[in-house]
Residue, then its C-alpha position, 0 to 999 in steps of 0.5 A: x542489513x540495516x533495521x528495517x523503517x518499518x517492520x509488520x510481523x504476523x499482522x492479523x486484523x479482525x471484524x467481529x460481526x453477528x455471523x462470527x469472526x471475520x479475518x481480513x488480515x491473517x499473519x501478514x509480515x513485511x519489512x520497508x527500507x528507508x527510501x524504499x517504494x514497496x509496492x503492494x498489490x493484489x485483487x479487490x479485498x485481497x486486503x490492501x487497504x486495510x494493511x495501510x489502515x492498521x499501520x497508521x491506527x485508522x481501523x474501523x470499530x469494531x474491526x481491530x489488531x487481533x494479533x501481530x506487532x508494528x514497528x516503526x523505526x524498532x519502536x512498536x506503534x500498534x498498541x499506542x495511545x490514540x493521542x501518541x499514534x495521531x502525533x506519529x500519523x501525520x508527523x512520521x507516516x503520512x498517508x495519500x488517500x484513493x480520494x482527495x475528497x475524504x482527505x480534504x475538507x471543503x469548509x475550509x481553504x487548501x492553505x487553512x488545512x495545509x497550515x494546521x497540518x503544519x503548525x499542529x506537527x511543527x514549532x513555526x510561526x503562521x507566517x512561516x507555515x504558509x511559506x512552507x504550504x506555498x512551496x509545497x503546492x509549487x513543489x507538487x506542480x500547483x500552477x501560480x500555488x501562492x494564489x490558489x493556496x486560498x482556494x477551496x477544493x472544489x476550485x480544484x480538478x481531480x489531478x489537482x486535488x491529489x496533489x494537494x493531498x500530497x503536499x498534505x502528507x508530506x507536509x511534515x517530513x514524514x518518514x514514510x508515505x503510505x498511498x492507497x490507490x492514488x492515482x484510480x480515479x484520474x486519467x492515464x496522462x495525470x495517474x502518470x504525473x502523480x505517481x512521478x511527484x510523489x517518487x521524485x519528493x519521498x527520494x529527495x527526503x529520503x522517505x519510504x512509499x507504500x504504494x498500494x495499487x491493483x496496477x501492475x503497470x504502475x508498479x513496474x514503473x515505480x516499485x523496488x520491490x512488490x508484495x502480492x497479496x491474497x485473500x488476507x495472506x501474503x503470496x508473494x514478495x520480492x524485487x519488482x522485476x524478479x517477480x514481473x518477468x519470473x513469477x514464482x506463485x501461481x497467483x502472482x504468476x496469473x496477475x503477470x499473465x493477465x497484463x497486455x504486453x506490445x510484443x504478446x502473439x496470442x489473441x487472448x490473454x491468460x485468465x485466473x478462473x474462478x473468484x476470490x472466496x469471501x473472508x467467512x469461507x477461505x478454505x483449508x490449506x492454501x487460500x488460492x488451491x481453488x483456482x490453482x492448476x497445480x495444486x496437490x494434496x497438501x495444498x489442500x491440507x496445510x497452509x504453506x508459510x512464506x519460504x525463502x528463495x535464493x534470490x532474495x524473494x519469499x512464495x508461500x508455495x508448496x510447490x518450492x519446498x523441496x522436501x514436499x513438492x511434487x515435480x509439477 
């Protein structure tokens, strides 16, 4: 198989605090193809956001890389330079915030932020960059865009904003597009024309998309493959529709049972009891042996690594190693 665009292995981010060391991220790894959309999802503060984060360098102090390694193309990227990871953020990984407003200054027009972001990533001139700022807005559905490239963001709707922050990450011809829940804030009808327009540009340039999302539906439409997320670690990983219609961790397997289909007999739909524990108390062995019905002893004991499956998916469970799991 060709190398990876991008390659996480045992990813570990850390908050210190005065009660002790917090770990947010604890040995994840995952590989991104070129023009691949690997979804990620999981619960709230399963750790997500902070994954995107760490790939691009914006970890907030004094949270930091505690251990792992990213690669972006084989050249490693976490332990740059500040002023050597701004030019590869923006240039070769552009990222699409849950926001518009964190991403967008509102002291300055749509086509002052886009023809900085342009002319700071690319040798062109002014009027060039413009050009190619009013294309981008037409590209991403901005009505009338050589008009309302000189308005403000508050000039803009919500849907509209987002598009405009996705014209900005794909101002320069990134080579992968991280987005972190684009797509929350905004109606069912516009949530649907966002995630198309950044599918259809990122596959017309060939880019790779990490969408991150805690929408199952939206992953099923969008995704090749899906990483589950939880409490920090990886659960499971694997093509989006293996992992939709044949859930293999009992998590994943949970996330799957809590979505509404049109042809679901039962009155009430399947509940994962209990809560995700915080990160100062995530328990020995398997981080999710709380809520899980079928965990055993060494759920209890030992942390289970991803294990590979023969239809190219990994669970890190138990509960398929076969020298250990008992016939649940």
């Amino acid at each position: 198989m060709a190398q990876p665009l991008l390659s996480v292995r045992d990813l570990v981010v850390e908050f210190p605090t005065r009660r002790g060391t917090l770990r947010a991220i604890d040995k994840v790894s995952f590989d991104i193809h070129e023009g691949e959309v690997l979804g990620m999802v999981g619960e709230s503060g399963a750790g997500k956001s902070i994954t995107g984060a760490a790939i691009i360098g914006l970890i907030e102090p004094p949270g930091r890389i505690a251990g792992g390694e990213i690669r972006l193309r084989g050249e490693r990227i976490d332990n740059l330079a500040p002023e050597a990871l701004r030019r590869v953020r923006g240039k070769r990984i552009g990222m699409v915030f849950q926001d518009p407003l964190t991403s967008l200054n509102p002291l300055y027009t749509v086509a002052q932020q886009l023809i900085e972001t342009i002319r700071t990533h690319l040798d062109i001139s002014p009027r060039e960059a413009r050009a190619r700022a009013v294309a981008l807005l037409d590209r991403v559905g901005i009505p009338a865009a050589a008009r309302r490239i000189d308005d403000y963001p508050h000039h803009f709707s919500g849907g509209m904003r987002q598009r405009v922050v996705i014209a900005l990450a794909l101002a320069a011809e990134p080579e992968l597009v991280i987005a972190d829940e684009p797509t929350t804030a905004l109606d069912v009808s516009v949530q649907a024309q966002i995630i198309d327009v950044l599918k259809e540009i990122c596959a017309e340039r060939g880019a790779a998309v990490m969408l991150i999302t805690h929408d199952m539906g939206v992953i099923a439409e969008t995704a090749d493959r899906v990483a589950v997320l939880y409490a920090g670690r990886l659960a499971e990983i694997g093509p989006v529709r293996d992992v939709i219609t044949a859930a293999e961790h009992p998590y994943t397997a949970g996330l799957m049972g809590s979505i509404p289909t049109l042809t679901q007999e039962s009155d009430r739909l399947v509940q994962i009891p209990g809560a995700m524990p915080r990160l100062n108390a995530i328990p020995q062995g398997c981080a999710f042996n709380p809520r899980c019905t079928r965990a055993f002893d060494r759920c209890f004991v030992d942390r289970p690594e991803p294990l590979p499956r023969l239809d190219g998916r990994q669970v890190a469970c138990w509960l398929y190693d076969k020298a250990e799991a008992p016939h649940v």
